[in-house]
C-alpha positions in Angstrom: -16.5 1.3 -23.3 -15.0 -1.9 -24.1 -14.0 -3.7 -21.1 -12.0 -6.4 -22.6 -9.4 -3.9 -23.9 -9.1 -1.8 -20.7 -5.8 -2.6 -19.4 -6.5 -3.9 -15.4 -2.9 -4.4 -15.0 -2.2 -0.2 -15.0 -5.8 0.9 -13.8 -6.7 -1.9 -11.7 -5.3 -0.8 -8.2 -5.9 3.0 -8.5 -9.2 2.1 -9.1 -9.6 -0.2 -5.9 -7.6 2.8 -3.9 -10.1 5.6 -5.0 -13.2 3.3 -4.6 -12.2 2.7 -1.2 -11.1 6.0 -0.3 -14.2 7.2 -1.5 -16.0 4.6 0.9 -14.2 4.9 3.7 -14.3 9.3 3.4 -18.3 8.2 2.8 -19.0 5.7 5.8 -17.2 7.7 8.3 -18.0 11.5 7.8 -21.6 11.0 6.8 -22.0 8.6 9.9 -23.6 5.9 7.9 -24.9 3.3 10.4 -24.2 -0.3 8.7 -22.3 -3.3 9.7 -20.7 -2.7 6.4 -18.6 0.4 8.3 -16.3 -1.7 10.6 -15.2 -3.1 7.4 -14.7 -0.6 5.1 -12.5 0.8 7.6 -10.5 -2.1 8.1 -10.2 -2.6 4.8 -8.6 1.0 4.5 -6.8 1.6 7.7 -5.0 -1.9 7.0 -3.7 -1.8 3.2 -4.7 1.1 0.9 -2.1 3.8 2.7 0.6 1.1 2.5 -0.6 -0.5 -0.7 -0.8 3.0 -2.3 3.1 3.9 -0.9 4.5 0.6 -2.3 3.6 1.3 -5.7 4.9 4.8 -5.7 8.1 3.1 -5.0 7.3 0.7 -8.0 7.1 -2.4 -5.8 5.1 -4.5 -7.6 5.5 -8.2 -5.6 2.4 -10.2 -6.0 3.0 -12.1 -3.2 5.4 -9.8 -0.5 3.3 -7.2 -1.5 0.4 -7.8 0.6 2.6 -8.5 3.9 5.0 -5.2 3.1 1.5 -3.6 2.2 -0.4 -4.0 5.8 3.3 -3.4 7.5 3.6 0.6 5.9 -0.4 1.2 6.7 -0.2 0.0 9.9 2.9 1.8 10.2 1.3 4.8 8.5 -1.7 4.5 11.0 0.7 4.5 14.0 2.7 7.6 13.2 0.0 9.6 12.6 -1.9 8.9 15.4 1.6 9.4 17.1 1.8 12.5 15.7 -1.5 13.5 16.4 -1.4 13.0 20.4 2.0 14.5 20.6 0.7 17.7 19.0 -2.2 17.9 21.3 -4.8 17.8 18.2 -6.0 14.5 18.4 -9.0 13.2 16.7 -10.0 10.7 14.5 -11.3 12.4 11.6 -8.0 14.4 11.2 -6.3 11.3 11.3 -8.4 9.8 8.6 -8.3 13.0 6.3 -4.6 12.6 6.6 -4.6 9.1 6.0 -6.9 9.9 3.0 -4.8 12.7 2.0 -1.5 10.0 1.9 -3.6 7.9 -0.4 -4.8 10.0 -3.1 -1.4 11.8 -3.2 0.2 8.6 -3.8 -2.7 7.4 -6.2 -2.7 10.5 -8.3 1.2 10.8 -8.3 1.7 6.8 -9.4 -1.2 7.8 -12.2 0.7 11.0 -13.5 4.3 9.2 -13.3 2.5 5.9 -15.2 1.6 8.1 -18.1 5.0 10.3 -18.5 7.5 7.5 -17.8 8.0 4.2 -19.8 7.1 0.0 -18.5 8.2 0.4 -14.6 10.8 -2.0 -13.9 9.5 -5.2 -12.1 11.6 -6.5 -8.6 12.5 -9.9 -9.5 12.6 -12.4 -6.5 15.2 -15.3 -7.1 15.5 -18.4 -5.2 17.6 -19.3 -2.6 19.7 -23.0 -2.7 17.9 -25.5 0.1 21.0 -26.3 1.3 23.8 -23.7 2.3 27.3 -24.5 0.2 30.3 -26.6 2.2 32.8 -24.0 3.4 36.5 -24.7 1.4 38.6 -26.2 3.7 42.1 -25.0 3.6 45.3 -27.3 2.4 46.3 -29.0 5.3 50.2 -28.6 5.7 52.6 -31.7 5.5 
Protein backbone atom coordinates (compact mmCIF):
# COMPACT_ATOMS: atom_id res chain seq x y z
CA UNK A 1 0.00 0.00 0.00
CA UNK A 2 1.21 3.30 -0.83
CA UNK A 3 1.06 5.56 2.06
CA UNK A 4 1.76 8.74 0.33
CA UNK A 5 -1.42 8.51 -1.74
CA UNK A 6 -3.78 7.43 1.21
CA UNK A 7 -5.86 10.34 1.77
CA UNK A 8 -5.41 11.20 5.91
CA UNK A 9 -7.72 13.96 5.58
CA UNK A 10 -10.96 11.37 5.05
CA UNK A 11 -9.46 8.24 6.91
CA UNK A 12 -7.44 9.91 9.41
CA UNK A 13 -9.90 10.33 12.41
CA UNK A 14 -11.88 7.08 11.92
CA UNK A 15 -8.89 5.48 12.19
CA UNK A 16 -7.69 7.21 15.50
CA UNK A 17 -11.56 6.54 16.81
CA UNK A 18 -11.44 2.66 16.01
CA UNK A 19 -7.80 2.35 17.35
CA UNK A 20 -8.78 3.76 20.45
CA UNK A 21 -12.02 2.18 20.79
CA UNK A 22 -10.40 -0.92 20.21
CA UNK A 23 -7.90 0.01 23.19
CA UNK A 24 -9.92 1.25 25.43
CA UNK A 25 -12.74 -2.12 24.87
CA UNK A 26 -9.05 -3.99 25.25
CA UNK A 27 -7.50 -2.37 28.46
CA UNK A 28 -10.71 -2.44 30.34
CA UNK A 29 -12.57 -5.81 29.75
CA UNK A 30 -9.38 -7.94 29.59
CA UNK A 31 -8.17 -6.18 32.95
CA UNK A 32 -4.82 -5.46 31.57
CA UNK A 33 -2.71 -4.19 34.46
CA UNK A 34 -0.42 -1.16 32.96
CA UNK A 35 0.00 2.41 33.70
CA UNK A 36 -0.84 2.76 30.17
CA UNK A 37 -4.81 2.02 31.31
CA UNK A 38 -5.50 5.34 33.12
CA UNK A 39 -4.63 6.78 29.90
CA UNK A 40 -6.25 5.11 27.40
CA UNK A 41 -9.26 5.79 29.21
CA UNK A 42 -8.80 9.28 29.55
CA UNK A 43 -7.97 9.57 26.25
CA UNK A 44 -11.47 7.95 25.35
CA UNK A 45 -13.83 8.93 28.02
CA UNK A 46 -12.62 12.69 27.24
CA UNK A 47 -12.84 13.18 23.23
CA UNK A 48 -13.49 10.14 21.00
CA UNK A 49 -17.58 10.06 21.88
CA UNK A 50 -17.70 13.79 21.35
CA UNK A 51 -15.05 13.85 18.65
CA UNK A 52 -16.90 11.09 16.89
CA UNK A 53 -20.61 13.10 17.26
CA UNK A 54 -19.06 16.38 15.90
CA UNK A 55 -18.19 14.90 12.75
CA UNK A 56 -21.40 13.18 12.11
CA UNK A 57 -22.72 16.71 12.28
CA UNK A 58 -19.90 17.69 9.75
CA UNK A 59 -18.22 20.02 12.19
CA UNK A 60 -14.93 20.03 11.04
CA UNK A 61 -13.15 23.23 13.16
CA UNK A 62 -9.58 22.60 13.64
CA UNK A 63 -9.29 24.66 16.42
CA UNK A 64 -13.16 24.84 18.25
CA UNK A 65 -13.19 21.41 17.55
CA UNK A 66 -11.21 20.11 20.31
CA UNK A 67 -12.97 22.32 23.09
CA UNK A 68 -16.71 21.44 21.48
CA UNK A 69 -15.07 17.88 21.32
CA UNK A 70 -14.30 17.21 25.17
CA UNK A 71 -17.64 19.36 26.06
CA UNK A 72 -20.17 16.45 24.05
CA UNK A 73 -17.91 13.45 25.69
CA UNK A 74 -17.94 14.73 28.82
CA UNK A 75 -21.47 15.52 28.29
CA UNK A 76 -21.88 12.07 26.72
CA UNK A 77 -20.17 10.49 29.86
CA UNK A 78 -22.52 12.43 32.28
CA UNK A 79 -25.83 11.36 30.78
CA UNK A 80 -25.16 8.01 30.65
CA UNK A 81 -23.85 7.49 33.79
CA UNK A 82 -27.12 9.60 34.67
CA UNK A 83 -28.98 7.30 32.97
CA UNK A 84 -27.45 4.45 34.29
CA UNK A 85 -28.08 5.23 38.24
CA UNK A 86 -31.58 6.40 37.57
CA UNK A 87 -32.41 3.05 36.08
CA UNK A 88 -30.92 1.18 38.84
CA UNK A 89 -28.36 -0.75 36.44
CA UNK A 90 -25.38 0.93 37.21
CA UNK A 91 -22.00 -0.30 36.27
CA UNK A 92 -19.14 0.67 34.53
CA UNK A 93 -18.72 -1.74 31.95
CA UNK A 94 -22.30 -0.99 30.58
CA UNK A 95 -21.43 2.44 30.62
CA UNK A 96 -18.39 1.95 28.60
CA UNK A 97 -20.14 -0.62 26.07
CA UNK A 98 -22.51 2.22 25.52
CA UNK A 99 -20.07 4.79 25.27
CA UNK A 100 -18.33 2.33 22.76
CA UNK A 101 -21.46 1.55 21.15
CA UNK A 102 -21.95 5.74 20.49
CA UNK A 103 -18.62 5.75 18.90
CA UNK A 104 -18.55 3.08 16.39
CA UNK A 105 -22.12 4.08 15.38
CA UNK A 106 -21.08 7.43 14.71
CA UNK A 107 -17.62 6.20 13.13
CA UNK A 108 -19.28 3.70 10.82
CA UNK A 109 -22.27 6.11 9.92
CA UNK A 110 -19.70 9.26 9.09
CA UNK A 111 -17.66 6.36 6.92
CA UNK A 112 -20.84 5.16 4.97
CA UNK A 113 -22.32 8.94 4.51
CA UNK A 114 -18.42 9.95 3.34
CA UNK A 115 -18.56 7.50 0.54
CA UNK A 116 -22.45 8.08 -0.74
CA UNK A 117 -22.42 11.86 -0.44
CA UNK A 118 -20.21 14.49 -2.20
CA UNK A 119 -17.02 17.14 -0.43
CA UNK A 120 -18.91 17.84 3.10
CA UNK A 121 -19.29 21.43 3.43
CA UNK A 122 -16.67 23.14 5.73
CA UNK A 123 -18.03 25.82 8.77
CA UNK A 124 -16.17 28.84 8.03
CA UNK A 125 -15.26 31.04 11.11
CA UNK A 126 -15.05 34.79 10.20
CA UNK A 127 -13.59 37.46 12.23
CA UNK A 128 -15.06 39.75 14.37
CA UNK A 129 -14.05 43.87 14.06
CA UNK A 130 -11.70 44.85 17.42
CA UNK A 131 -13.63 47.55 18.02
CA UNK A 132 -17.57 47.65 18.11
CA UNK A 133 -19.08 50.41 15.37
CA UNK A 134 -20.21 54.07 16.85
CA UNK A 135 -24.02 53.90 17.25
CA UNK A 136 -25.77 56.76 14.51
CA UNK A 137 -26.76 59.44 16.40
CA UNK A 138 -30.03 60.87 15.49
CA UNK A 139 -30.53 64.59 13.83
CA UNK A 140 -30.70 66.76 16.52
CA UNK A 141 -33.80 69.16 16.04
CA UNK A 142 -33.46 73.04 15.57
Amino acid sequence: MNWKSWDWKRWGWPLVLVLSTLAVSLAAFLNWQSPLRPLITLWFMAVCPGMALLRVFGLRLPVAGWPLAIAFSLALDTAVGIALLYSGRWSWQTGLIILVAITMLCTITEIFRKQSEGPQPVIVVTRVPARPRKPRTAAKPE
